[in-house]
Structures are given as structure tokens and as C-alpha cells.
N, C-alpha and C positions, 0 to 999 in steps of 0.2 A: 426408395425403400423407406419402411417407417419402424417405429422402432417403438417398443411397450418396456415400463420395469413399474415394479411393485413390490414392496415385502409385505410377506405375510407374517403376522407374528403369532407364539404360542407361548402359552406358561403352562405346562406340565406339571400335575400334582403329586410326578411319583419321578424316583430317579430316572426312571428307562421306562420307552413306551414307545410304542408305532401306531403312529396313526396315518390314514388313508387320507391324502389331500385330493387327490384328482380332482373333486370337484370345485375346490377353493381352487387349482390349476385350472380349471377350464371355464371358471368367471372369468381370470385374467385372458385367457383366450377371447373370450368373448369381448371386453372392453374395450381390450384392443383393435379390435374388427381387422388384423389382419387373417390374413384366409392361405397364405402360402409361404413357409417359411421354416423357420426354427425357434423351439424353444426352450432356451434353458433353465433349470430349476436345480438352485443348490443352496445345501446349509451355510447359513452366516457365521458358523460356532464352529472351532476345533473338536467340539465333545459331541456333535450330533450330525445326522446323515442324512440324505435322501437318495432313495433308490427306487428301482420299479419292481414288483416282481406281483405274486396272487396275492389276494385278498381271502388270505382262510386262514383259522385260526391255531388249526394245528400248525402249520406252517410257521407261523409268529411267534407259539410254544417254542418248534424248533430252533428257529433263529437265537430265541433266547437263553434256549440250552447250552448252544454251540458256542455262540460268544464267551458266556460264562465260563465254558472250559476254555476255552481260548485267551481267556485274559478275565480270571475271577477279580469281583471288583473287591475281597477280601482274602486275606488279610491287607491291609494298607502299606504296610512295612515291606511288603515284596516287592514295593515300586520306587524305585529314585527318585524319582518327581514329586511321588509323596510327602516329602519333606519339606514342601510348600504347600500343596494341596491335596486332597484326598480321591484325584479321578483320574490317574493317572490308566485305568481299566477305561473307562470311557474314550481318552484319545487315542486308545489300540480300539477297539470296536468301531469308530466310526473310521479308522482307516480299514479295516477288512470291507464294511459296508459302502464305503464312500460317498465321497463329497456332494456329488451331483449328478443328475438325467439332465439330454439332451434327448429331446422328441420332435421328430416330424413334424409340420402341421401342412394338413392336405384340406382341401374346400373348407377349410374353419376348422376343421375338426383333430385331434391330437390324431396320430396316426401310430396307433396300438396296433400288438398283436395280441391275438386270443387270450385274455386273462389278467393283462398287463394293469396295472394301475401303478400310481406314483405312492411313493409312502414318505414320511419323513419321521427318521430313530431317533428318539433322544436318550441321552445316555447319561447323563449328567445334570438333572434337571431340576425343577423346583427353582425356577425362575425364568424372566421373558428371554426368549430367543426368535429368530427371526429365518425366514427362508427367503432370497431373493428368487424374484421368476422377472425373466428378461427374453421377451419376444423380440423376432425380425425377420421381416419379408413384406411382401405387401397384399 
């Protein structure tokens, strides 16, 4: 069995954003030259996520709506944790979204279903953070 890891890093210019890595996910595929296996891909950050879902932007609207009722990252004071720092919204969003994808890999290739791409949230940004991706199989 052989075994691939890398981080990838991002510095985000805005609190919260999603962006689409798939294809940074599937250079490391590729590196790797494993062809049969497992791969997993997750945030390094309590404040940021990676998940799979479409690639549209109404959708990522949506997303952003929902969280924001879910857990507004204002007023500050409505959070306990506030009182050290001010993202206490952020570590409730990346737990509804979650930490990390696990994906197939079949003849080289990720093994999607119709639509799927890998995304990684940040929720708390404006500075580097990092995603590990750690292949295995052979």
C-alpha cells in the first residue's frame, strides 16, 4: 500500500468564502499515482470546512443565507467565547458544514457523482490556513 499527504494552503481576503478545490484535489491525485484507494480531504482550522456538494452560485448564496441565520456572526456579545475572540459564528458554521470528504478513487480518478465537487468554507479568515489531503491505496 502506498500512501500520499500534502497541504494545501489558502489566505482568504474576506471573512467567509467557498471556494472550489477539486482541481488542487486532483493534482494531488495525480502526484500520487495511486490509482485505487481512498482519499481524504479535511480542514486544518476549527473555523473552516470542507465539503462536497455543486458548483452554482445560487447555491453558495444559499449556503451563506442559512449559516448566517443559523449562527449570525453579529452581534459579538451573543457568544461566550466572544470574550476572547470574535468568531465564535465561525466555529458553529464549520460544525453544521463539516470538517472533511472522504472520496473513492477508482482507475486514478476521484469517484464522483453527477455534480459533486470538493469545496473548502472559510469562515473566519483573513489569514493562511491550510487543508490536508492524505491518499491510500495503491
Amino acid at each position: 500500500m502506498k500512501t500520499y499527504r500534502k497541504e494545501l494552503w489558502f489566505e482568504l481576503n474576506r471573512r467567509r468564502q467557498l471556494i472550489n478545490i477539486t482541481r488542487e484535489v486532483e493534482q494531488c491525485l495525480k502526484e500520487s499515482k495511486i490509482t485505487e484507494g481512498l482519499l481524504l480531504c479535511n480542514a486544518m482550522h476549527i473555523t473552516s470546512s470542507v465539503f462536497i456538494n455543486d458548483d452554482e452560485s445560487g447555491l453558495h448564496q444559499d449556503f451563506e443565507t442559512w449559516l448566517e441565520k443559523l449562527a449570525p456572526e453579529k452581534p459579538y456579545s451573543q457568544y461566550r467565547h466572544n470574550s476572547y475572540e470574535d468568531n465564535a459564528d465561525a466555529h458553529l458554521k464549520r460544525t453544521v458544514m463539516g470538517r472533511e470528504v472522504v472520496v473513492a478513487v477508482t482507475d486514478g480518478h476521484l469517484d464522483f457523482g453527477p455534480w459533486e465537487q470538493i469545496f473548502y468554507g472559510e469562515f473566519d479568515g483573513n489569514r493562511p490556513k491550510r487543508v490536508l489531503v492524505k491518499i491510500i491505496g495503491e
